[in-house]
C-alpha positions as CSV (number, residue, x, y, z in Angstrom):
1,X,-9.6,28.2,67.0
2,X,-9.8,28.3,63.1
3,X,-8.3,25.8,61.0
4,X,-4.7,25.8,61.0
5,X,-2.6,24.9,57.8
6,X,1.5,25.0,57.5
7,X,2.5,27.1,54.7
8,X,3.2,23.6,52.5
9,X,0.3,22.0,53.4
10,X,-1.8,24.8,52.0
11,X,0.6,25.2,49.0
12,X,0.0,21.5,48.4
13,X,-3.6,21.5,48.8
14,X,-3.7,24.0,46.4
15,X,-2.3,22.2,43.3
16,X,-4.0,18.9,44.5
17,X,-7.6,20.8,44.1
18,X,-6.7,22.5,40.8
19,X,-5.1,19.6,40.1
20,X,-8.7,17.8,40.7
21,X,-10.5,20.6,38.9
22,X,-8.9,20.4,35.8
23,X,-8.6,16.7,35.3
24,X,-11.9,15.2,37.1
25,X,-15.0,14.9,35.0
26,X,-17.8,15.7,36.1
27,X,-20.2,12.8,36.5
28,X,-23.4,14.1,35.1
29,X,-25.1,16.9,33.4
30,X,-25.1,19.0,36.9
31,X,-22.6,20.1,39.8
32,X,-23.4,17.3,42.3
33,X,-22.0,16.3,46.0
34,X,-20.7,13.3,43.9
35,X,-18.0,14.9,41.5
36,X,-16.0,15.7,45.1
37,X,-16.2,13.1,47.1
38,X,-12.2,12.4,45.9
39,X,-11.5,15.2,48.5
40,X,-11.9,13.2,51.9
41,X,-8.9,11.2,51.1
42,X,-6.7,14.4,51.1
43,X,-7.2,14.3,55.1
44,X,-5.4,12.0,56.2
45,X,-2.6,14.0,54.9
46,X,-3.0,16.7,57.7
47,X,-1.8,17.5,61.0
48,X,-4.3,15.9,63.5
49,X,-5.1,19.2,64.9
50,X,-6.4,20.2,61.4
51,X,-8.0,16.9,61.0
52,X,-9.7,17.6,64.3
53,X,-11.1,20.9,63.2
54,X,-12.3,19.9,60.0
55,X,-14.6,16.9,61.5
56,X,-15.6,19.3,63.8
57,X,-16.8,22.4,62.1
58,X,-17.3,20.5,58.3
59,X,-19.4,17.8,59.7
60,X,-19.6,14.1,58.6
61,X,-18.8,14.4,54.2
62,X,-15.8,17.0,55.2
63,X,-13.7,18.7,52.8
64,X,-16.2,17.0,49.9
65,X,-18.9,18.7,51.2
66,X,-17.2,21.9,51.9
67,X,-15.8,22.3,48.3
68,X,-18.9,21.3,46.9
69,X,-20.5,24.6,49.0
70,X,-18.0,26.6,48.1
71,X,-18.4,25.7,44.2
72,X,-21.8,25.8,44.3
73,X,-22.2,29.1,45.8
74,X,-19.6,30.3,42.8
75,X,-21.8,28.8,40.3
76,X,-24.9,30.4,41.5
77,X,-23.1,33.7,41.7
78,X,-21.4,33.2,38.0
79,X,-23.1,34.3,34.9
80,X,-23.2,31.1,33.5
81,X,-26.2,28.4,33.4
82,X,-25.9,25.7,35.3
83,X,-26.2,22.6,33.3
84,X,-22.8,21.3,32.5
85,X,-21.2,18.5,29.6
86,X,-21.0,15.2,31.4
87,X,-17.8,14.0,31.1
88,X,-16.1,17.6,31.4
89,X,-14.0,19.3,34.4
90,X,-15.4,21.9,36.2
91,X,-13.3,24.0,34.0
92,X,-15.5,24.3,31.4
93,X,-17.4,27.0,33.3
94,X,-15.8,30.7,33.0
95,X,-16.2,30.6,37.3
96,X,-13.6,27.6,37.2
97,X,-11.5,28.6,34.0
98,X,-8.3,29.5,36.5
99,X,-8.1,26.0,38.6
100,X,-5.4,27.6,40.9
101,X,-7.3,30.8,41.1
102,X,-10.5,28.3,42.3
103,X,-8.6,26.6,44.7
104,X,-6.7,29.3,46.2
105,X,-10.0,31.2,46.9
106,X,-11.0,28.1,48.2
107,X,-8.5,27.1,50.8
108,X,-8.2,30.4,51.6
109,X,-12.5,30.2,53.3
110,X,-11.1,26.8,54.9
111,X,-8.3,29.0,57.2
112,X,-11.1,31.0,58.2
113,X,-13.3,28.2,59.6
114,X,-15.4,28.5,62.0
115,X,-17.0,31.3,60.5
116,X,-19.6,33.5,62.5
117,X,-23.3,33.1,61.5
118,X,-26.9,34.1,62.8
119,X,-29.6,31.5,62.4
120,X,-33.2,32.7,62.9
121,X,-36.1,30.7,63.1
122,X,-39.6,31.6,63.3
123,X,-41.6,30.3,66.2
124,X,-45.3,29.5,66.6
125,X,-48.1,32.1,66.3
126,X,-49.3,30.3,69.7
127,X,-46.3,31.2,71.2
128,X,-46.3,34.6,70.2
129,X,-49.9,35.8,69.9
130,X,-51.0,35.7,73.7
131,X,-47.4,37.9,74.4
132,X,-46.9,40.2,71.6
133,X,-47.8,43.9,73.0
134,X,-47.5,42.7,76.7
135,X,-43.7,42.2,76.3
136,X,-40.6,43.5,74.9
137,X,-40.0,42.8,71.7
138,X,-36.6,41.8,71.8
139,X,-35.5,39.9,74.7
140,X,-31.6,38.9,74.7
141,X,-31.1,35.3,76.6
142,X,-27.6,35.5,76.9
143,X,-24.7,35.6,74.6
144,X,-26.6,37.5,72.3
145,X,-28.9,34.5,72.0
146,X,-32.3,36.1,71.0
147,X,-36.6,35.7,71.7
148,X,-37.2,38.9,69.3
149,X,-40.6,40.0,66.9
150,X,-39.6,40.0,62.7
151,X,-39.7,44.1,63.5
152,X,-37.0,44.0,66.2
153,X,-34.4,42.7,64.2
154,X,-31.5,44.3,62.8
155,X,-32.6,47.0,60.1
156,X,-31.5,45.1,57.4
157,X,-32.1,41.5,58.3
158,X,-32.6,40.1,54.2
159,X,-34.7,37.2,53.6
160,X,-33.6,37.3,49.8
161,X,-30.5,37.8,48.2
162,X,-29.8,40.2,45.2
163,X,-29.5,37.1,42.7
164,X,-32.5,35.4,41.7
165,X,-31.0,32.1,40.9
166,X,-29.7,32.1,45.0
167,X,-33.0,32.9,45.8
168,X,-34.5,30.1,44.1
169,X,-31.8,27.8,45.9
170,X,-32.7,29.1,49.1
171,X,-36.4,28.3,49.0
172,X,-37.4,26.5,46.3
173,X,-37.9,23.3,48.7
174,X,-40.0,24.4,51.1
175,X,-42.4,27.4,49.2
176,X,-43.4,26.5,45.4
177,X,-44.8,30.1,45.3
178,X,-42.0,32.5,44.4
179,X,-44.3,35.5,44.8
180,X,-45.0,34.4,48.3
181,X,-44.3,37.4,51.1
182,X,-41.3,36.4,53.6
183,X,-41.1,39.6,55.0
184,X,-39.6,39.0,58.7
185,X,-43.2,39.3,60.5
186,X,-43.7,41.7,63.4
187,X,-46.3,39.7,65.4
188,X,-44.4,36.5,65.5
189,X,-41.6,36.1,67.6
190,X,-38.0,34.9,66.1
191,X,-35.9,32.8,68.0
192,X,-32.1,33.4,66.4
193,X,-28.6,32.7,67.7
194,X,-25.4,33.1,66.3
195,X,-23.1,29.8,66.0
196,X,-19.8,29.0,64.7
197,X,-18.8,26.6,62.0
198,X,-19.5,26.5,58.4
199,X,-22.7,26.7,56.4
200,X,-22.6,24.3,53.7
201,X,-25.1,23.7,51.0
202,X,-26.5,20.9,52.5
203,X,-30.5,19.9,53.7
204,X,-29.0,18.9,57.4
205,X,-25.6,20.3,58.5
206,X,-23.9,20.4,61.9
207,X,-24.5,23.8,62.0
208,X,-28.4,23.1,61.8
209,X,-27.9,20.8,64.2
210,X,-26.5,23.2,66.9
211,X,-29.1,25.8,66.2
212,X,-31.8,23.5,66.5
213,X,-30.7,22.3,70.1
214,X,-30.2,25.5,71.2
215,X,-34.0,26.0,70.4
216,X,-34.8,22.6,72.0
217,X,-33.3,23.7,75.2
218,X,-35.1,27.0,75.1
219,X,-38.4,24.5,75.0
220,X,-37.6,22.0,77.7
221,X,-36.3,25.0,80.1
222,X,-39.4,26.6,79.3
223,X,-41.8,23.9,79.7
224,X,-40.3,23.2,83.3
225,X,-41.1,26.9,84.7
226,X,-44.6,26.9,82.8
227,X,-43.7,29.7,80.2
228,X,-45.3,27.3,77.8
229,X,-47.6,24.1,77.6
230,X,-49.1,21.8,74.6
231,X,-51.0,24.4,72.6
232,X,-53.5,22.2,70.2
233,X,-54.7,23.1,66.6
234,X,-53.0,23.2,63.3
235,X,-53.6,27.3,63.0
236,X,-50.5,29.2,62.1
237,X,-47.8,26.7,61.5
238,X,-44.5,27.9,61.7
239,X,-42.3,28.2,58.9
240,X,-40.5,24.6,58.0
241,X,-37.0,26.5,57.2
242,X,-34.1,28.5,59.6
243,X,-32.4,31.4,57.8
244,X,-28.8,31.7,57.9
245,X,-27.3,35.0,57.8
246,X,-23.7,36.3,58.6
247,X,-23.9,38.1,61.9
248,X,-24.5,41.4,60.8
249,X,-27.9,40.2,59.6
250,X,-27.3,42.1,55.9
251,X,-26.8,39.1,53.9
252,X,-28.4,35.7,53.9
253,X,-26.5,32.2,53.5
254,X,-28.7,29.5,53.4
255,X,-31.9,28.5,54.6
256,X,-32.3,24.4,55.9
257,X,-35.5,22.5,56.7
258,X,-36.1,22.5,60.3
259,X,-36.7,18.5,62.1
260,X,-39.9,17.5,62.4
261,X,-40.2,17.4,66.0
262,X,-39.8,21.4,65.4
263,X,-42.5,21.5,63.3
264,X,-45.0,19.0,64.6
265,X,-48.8,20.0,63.7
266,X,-50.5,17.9,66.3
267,X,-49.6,20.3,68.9
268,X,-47.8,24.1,69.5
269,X,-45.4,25.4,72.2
270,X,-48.3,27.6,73.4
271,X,-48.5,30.8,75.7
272,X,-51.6,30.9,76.6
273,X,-51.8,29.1,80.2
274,X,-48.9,31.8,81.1
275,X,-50.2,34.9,79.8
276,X,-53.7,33.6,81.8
277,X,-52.3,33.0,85.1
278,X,-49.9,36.0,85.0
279,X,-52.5,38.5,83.2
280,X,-51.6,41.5,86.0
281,X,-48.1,41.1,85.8
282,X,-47.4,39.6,82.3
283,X,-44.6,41.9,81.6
284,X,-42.6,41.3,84.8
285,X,-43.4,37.3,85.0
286,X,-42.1,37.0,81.1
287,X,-39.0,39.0,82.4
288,X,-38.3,36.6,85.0
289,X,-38.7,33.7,83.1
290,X,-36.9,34.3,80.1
291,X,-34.1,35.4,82.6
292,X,-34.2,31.8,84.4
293,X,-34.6,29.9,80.9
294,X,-31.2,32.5,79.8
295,X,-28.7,30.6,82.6
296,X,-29.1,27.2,80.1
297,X,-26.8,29.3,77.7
298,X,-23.9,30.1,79.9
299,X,-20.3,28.3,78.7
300,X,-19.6,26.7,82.1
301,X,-19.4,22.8,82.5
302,X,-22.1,23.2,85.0
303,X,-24.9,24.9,82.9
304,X,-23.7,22.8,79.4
305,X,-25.4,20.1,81.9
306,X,-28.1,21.8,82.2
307,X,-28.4,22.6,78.9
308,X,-28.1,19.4,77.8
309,X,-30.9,18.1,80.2
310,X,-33.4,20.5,79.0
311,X,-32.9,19.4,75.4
312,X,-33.5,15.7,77.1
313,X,-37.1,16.9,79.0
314,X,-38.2,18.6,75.8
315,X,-38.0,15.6,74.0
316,X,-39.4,13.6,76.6
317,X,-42.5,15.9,76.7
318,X,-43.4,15.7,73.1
319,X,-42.5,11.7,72.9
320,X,-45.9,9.9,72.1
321,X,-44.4,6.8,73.2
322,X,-44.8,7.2,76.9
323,X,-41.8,4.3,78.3
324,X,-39.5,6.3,76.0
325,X,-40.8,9.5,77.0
326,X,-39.6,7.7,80.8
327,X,-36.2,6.7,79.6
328,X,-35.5,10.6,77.8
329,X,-36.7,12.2,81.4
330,X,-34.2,9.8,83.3
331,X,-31.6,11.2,81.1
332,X,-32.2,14.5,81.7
333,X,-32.4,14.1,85.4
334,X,-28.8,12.0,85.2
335,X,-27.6,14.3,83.3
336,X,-28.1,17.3,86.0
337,X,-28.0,15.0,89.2
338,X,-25.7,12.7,87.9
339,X,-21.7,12.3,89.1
340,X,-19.9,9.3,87.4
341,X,-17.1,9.5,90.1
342,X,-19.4,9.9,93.2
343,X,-21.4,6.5,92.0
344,X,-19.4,4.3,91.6
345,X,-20.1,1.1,93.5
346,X,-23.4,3.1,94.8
347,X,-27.3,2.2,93.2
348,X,-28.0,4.7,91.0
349,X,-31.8,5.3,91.8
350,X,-30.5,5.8,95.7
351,X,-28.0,8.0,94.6
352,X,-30.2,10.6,92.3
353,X,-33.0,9.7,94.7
354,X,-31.3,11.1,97.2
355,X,-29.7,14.4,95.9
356,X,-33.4,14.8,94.4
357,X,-35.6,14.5,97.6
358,X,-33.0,17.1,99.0
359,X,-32.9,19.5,96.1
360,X,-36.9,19.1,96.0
361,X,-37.6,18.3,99.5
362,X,-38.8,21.3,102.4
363,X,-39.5,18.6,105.1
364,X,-38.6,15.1,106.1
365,X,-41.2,13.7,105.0
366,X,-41.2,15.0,101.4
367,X,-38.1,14.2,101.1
368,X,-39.6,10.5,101.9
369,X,-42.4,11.0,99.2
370,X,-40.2,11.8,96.4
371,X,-37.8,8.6,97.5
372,X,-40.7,6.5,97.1
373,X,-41.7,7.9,93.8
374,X,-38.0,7.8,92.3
375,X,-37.6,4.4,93.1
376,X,-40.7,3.3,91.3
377,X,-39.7,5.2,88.3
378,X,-36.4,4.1,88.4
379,X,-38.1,0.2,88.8
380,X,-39.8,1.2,85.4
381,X,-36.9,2.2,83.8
382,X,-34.8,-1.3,84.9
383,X,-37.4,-3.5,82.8
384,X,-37.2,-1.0,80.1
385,X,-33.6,-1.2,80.1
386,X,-32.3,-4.9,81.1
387,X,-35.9,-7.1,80.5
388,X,-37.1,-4.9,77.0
389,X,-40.1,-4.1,78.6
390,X,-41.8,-1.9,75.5
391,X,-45.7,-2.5,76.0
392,X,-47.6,0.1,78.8
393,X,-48.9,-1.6,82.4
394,X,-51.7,-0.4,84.7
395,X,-49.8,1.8,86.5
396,X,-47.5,2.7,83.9
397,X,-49.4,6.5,83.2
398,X,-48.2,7.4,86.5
399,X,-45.1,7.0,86.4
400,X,-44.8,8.0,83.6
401,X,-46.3,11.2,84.3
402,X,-44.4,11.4,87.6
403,X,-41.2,11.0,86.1
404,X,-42.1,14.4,83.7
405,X,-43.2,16.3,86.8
406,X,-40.4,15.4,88.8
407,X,-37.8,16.9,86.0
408,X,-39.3,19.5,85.1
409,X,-39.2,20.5,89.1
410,X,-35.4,19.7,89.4
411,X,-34.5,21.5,86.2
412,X,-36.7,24.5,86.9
413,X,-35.2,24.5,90.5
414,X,-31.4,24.2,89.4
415,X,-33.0,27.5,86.7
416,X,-33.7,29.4,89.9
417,X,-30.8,28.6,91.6
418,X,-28.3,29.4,88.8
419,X,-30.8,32.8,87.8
420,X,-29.8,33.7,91.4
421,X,-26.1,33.6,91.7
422,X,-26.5,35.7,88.1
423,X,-28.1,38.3,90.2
């Protein structure tokens, strides 16, 4: 699994970074992503296995961007300030004085990739005001994939470091105010997962990236069994950033600005149509949903679909643009209903049409009703597609709106049906 280098391809890698160290200048009068990016052309020089893993767990920039982490985070832990003499190597700093030294402590992170993290995320207060006191506060999904209050995790979950000048890295984009309290709260709920890779310094990583799907997911399979709905207001926003911690929670890594559709203002994930209709059995209905929305995080092929579909519906219930918002629900409902093999040379709207009417149906002539609708939603979605239709039509809404309902049903149906045969 981690990334595996031959005894004289890490000796080799070695003297070419201290090599690198000692002889490149640096390019201005700071550390920058720039004064590495010489470090992508070592790659080629690797077995493809190793190649493999390190597009895979060091994202687009590589071994630049990884090195550049890995000296930054030296840097910020050294005594020394940070301005540097353009023109100089790294050496110059008492961190970097022993190039090999550097290097070798370098490679040695890279044979250790992926590395175990925990990224935590705070969610809206309309999420978690209507349910805080009426439910547990820690409720593990699956594969200790958590929905927990600020009080419920671990005892010492840090939201600062012991160094000042990492602490000022960490938020100094997103809160100007230094003295400002970001104290894990107990009446907001957290949603935090661990994830493997590497956490570079970087404002968007692959690692971000896989976090924030995995909270997307949670969204769409909870908008299809009704745990939450739009939620309007711009009261308690959540916080723009994720922490990243090492899995035991005692030491933080990096924190990275959340995507906007994660922190839209416009609207919240909200709570409160759930905790309304289930007010005499709030406990045991949250239970049972958060078990049905848990199955989206299983490792089979079958419920990576699934996943993958309710990413699809989330983002086709927050898209403003309603023939788009059409298009992302047709994904999501391919994605789950959809067999590459068993179409072939069969219409795809019959196809899906037909496993959905019997996945959906109770009687014959249900099964009819929802043929009819799929076919006009899969009409729309053939002038979006091949004519470029991109302007809405009387009628349009509907469909639209159909197309919504009709995924969220099939996902929160296949939720049930894989809750089940966890049972």
């Amino acid at each position: 699994m981690t990334i595996k280098l031959s005894q004289t391809e890490e000796n080799d890698l070695i003297v070419k970074l201290a090599q690198e160290f000692e002889s490149r200048p640096l390019r201005n009068e700071y550390i920058g992503p720039d004064d590495f990016s010489w470090a992508d052309e070592i790659t080629p020089n690797f077995q493809e296995d190793t190649r493999t893993k390190i597009d895979r767990f060091l994202g687009e920039k590589g071994l630049s961007q990884f090195i550049y982490s890995e000296i930054k985070w030296s840097a910020d832990l050294s005594t020394d300030g940070l301005m540097a003499k353009r023109g100089q190597p790294i050496t110059q700093f008492d961190f970097a004085r022993s190039p090999i030294s550097l290097a070798r402590n370098i490679v040695n992170v890279l044979k250790q990739i992926p590395i175990r993290y925990r990224i935590t995320a705070q969610l809206p207060i309309q999420f978690s005001a209507p349910l805080i006191g009426e439910v547990q506060e820690k409720f593990d999904l699956q594969s200790d994939i958590w929905v927990t209050t600020g009080g419920s995790l671990p005892g010492g979950f840090a939201v600062t470091s012991n160094n000042i000048r990492i602490d000022r890295r960490l938020f100094n984009d997103f809160i100007i105010d230094e003295n400002i309290n970001r104290d894990l709260a107990e009446d907001r709920f957290y949603f935090s997962m661990p994830v493997l890779g590497y956490a570079s310094y970087w404002p968007s990583t692959d690692l971000g990236r896989t976090f924030e799907d995995g909270i997307r997911a949670f969204y769409g399979a909870a908008f299809a069994i009704k745990l939450i709905d739009y939620g309007w207001g711009h009261d308690g926003e959540t916080l723009p950033f994720m922490m990243i911690h090492t899995p035991d929670c005692q030491e933080i890594i990096n924190t990275e600005k959340l995507e906007d559709d994660l922190l839209e203002r416009s609207f919240h994930t909200s709570t409160v149509a759930f905790a309304k209709d289930h007010k005499d059995d709030l406990w045991q209905a949250y239970q049972i949903a958060m078990k049905d929305i848990g199955t989206i995080f299983g490792d089979s092929v079958d419920r990576r679909k699934l996943f993958t579909a309710c990413i699809w519906y989330y983002r086709a219930m927050i898209n403003r643009r309603r023939l788009d918002a059409l298009l992302e629900a047709t994904i999501a409902i391919e994605v789950i209903l959809g067999d590459k093999k068993a179409s072939e040379g069969i219409a795809i709207s019959n196809l899906l049409g037909s496993r959905c009417a019997f996945l959906l149906g109770t009687s014959t002539a249900s099964r009819d009703t929802i043929m009819a609708v799929f076919r006009k939603i899969y009409d729309l979605r053939s002038q979006i597609v091949h004519e470029g239709r991109h302007t809405l039509q009387a009628g349009d809404r509907h469909t639209v709106n159909s197309a919504l309902t009709l995924c969220g049903r099939i996902i929160a149906k296949e939720l049930k049906i894989r809750a089940k045969s966890d049972a």
